[in-house]
C-alpha positions, -999 to +999 in steps of 0.1 A: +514+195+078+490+181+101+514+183+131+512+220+123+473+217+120+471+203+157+496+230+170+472+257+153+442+242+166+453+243+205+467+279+200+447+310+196+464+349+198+490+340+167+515+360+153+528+356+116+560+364+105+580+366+066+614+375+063+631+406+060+641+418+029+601+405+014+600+390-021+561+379-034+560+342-020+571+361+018+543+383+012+516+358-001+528+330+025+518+357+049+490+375+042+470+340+028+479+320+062+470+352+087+435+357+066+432+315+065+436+316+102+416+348+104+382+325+088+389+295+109+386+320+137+419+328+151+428+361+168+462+366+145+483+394+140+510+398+104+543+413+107+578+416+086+604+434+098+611+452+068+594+480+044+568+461+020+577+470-012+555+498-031+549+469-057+526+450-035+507+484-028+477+474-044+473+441-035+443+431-014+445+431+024+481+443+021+474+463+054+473+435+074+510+435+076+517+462+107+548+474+114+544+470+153+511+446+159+496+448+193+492+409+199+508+395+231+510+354+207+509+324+222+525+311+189+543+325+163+545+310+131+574+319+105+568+315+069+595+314+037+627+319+063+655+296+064+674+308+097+661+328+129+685+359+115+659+365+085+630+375+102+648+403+118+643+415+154+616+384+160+641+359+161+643+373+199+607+363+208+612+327+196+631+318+231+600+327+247+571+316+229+563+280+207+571+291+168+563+268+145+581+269+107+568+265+076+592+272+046+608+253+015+642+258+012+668+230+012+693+253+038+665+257+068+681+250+099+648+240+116+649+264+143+612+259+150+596+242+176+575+225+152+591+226+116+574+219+083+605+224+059+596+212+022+619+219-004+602+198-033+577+225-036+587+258-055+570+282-032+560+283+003+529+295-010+520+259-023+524+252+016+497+277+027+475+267+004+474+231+012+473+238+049+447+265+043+425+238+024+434+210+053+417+239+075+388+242+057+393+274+053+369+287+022+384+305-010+377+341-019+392+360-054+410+380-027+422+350-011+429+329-038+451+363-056+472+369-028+481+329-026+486+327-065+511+356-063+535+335-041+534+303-070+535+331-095+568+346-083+589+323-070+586+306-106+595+335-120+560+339-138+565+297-144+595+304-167+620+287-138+628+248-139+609+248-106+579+250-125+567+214-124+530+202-124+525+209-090+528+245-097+503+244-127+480+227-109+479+247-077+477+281-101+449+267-120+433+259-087+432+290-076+424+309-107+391+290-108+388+299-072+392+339-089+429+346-088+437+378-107+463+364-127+468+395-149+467+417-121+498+397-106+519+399-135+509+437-141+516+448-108+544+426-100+560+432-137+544+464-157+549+489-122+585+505-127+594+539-115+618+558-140+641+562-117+646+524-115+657+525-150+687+550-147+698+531-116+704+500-141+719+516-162+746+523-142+746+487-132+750+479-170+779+504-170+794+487-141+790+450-155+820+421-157+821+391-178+842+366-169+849+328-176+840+334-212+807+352-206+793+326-181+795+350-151+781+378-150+785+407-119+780+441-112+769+462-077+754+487-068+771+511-037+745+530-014+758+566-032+746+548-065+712+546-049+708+578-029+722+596-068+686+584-087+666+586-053+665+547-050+664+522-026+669+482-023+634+477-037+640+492-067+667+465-077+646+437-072+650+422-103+680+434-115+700+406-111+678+384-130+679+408-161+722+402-159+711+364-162+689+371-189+722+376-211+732+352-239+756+324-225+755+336-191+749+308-166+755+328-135+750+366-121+753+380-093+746+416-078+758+431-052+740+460-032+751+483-006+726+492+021+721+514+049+741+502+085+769+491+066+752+462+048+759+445+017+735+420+001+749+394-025+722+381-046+728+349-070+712+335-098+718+307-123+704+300-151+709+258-161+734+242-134+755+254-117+739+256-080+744+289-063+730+280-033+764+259-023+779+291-029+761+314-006+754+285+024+794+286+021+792+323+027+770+318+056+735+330+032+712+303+018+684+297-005+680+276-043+697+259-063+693+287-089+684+312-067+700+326-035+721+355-015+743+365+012+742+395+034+779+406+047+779+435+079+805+461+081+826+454+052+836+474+022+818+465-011+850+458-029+861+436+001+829+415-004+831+417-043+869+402-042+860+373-017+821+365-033+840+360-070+871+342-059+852+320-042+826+317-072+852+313-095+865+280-074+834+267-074+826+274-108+851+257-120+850+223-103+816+226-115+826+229-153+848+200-150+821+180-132+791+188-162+818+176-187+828+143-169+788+140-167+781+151-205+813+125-219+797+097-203+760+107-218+780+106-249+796+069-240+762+059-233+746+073-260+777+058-285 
């Protein structure tokens, strides 16, 4: 962190980029660092090359991410990506101009200059705020929402085993500071269009159980969407509702985009570590969270060579938890 701090301080026109495809720590990671820099006097700019979701709408200062800033940086700093590929067409300015990384996922290939890459903390977010507060950079209600909504998310509202007391004790931080803690749950949780609701049900109509009900998949195909008037956005979340299901330990979703893309997203809910199974694949992310995108393919393609491999994996890992729960039991006996 304080390598990054120097590199900071000897720079001033700075760019700020997330990752395509935004979840809520991308967007708090870069709209609490940009406004950090922004008080410590920094001429900074905030991009993602993607659509922001409508459910971050509301949120303060959500304007500050432009589609095309007019900033010619001297440094760029990417938050919450793993790989140059994530933040879209800005992986091609990072040839030409310093970029330093800050991000917490165990699969970052370090593709910064500078890298700060720590995967003991359950949100990026936790990042900004400590380098924020290592700035001296002062706490607003504004601020201090927009930096709980990271924690908030990537914690799954703190119901996710990353949820350690780190995480309660930055979130209490920064609701004394005047996070809106209800107005993160209700936007981020309570703000579904209708249409959202029909497009699951087909996904419930589409589900597969296998393994016994440990694995749970479905997909959604682009016609699916365009049918209720949907996009990607409105299956965020989706695939944590298939996880949701009694006895399930893993889920996954597929979703077919525009240009021929298909997004695999994976979730677990105890052991079994998904991200092994989409760095495989060439994606990346958690232990119990993570995804793949595949490019020119047909969705049944992708859904055949995602489960077989899944199903490999899956089962080494079954044997492996019993070799590890018998000798529990021998040392228990």
């Amino acid at each position: 962190m304080n390598e990054i701090i120097d590199v900071i301080s000897g720079h001033n026109r700075i760019l700020v980029v997330g990752h395509i495809m935004p979840d809520g720590d991308c967007i708090s990671s870069v709209l609490s660092l940009t406004i950090g820099l922004e008080k410590i006097g920094k001429e900074v700019k905030a991009t993602i090359d993607y659509k922001v979701p409508y459910v971050f709408e509301n949120f303060p200062h959500i304007e500050k991410i432009e589609e095309n800033p007019t900033i010619e940086p001297d440094l760029i700093l990417v938050v919450d990506a793993s790989s140059p590929d994530r933040i879209g067409r800005y992986q091609y300015l990072l040839k030409d101009i310093p970029s330093a990384v800050i991000d917490h996922h165990s699969t970052n290939t370090l593709f910064g200059k500078w890298n700060w890459v720590d995967p003991s903390f359950a949100a990026t977010a936790q990042m900004i705020f400590r380098l924020n507060r290592a700035m001296g950079v002062k706490y607003d209600p504004n601020l201090a929402t927009l930096n709980y909504l990271g924690i908030a998310t990537d914690t799954g509202f703190f119901r996710h085993s990353n949820a350690d007391i780190r995480v309660f004790g930055d979130a209490y931080e920064l609701v004394k500071m005047g996070a809106d803690a209800h107005f993160v749950a209700k936007e981020i949780l309570e703000n579904k269009r209708f249409e959202q609701f029909k497009l699951f049900a087909e996904v419930l109509e589409r589900l597969e159980l296998l393994e016994n009900g440990k694995i749970a998949y479905s997909y959604i195909d682009y016609d699916t969407y365009l049918k209720h008037n949907c996009t990607d956005e409105d299956s965020s979340g989706f695939v944590g509702e298939l996880r949701s299901i009694r006895g399930v330990e893993v889920a996954i979703l597929f979703m077919e985009f525009p240009r021929g893309k298909i997004h695999v997203s994976m979730r677990s809910k105890d052991w079994f570590n998904v991200n092994e199974v989409a760095f495989e694949l060439g994606g990346g992310g958690h232990p119990r969270a993570a995804g793949v995108t595949f490019e020119n393919r047909p969705i049944s393609d992708v859904i055949s060579e995602v489960i077989e491999h899944l199903l490999r994996r899956f089962k080494e890992g079954v044997s492996h938890e019993s070799e590890k729960t018998s000798q529990r039991n021998l040392l228990g006996g």
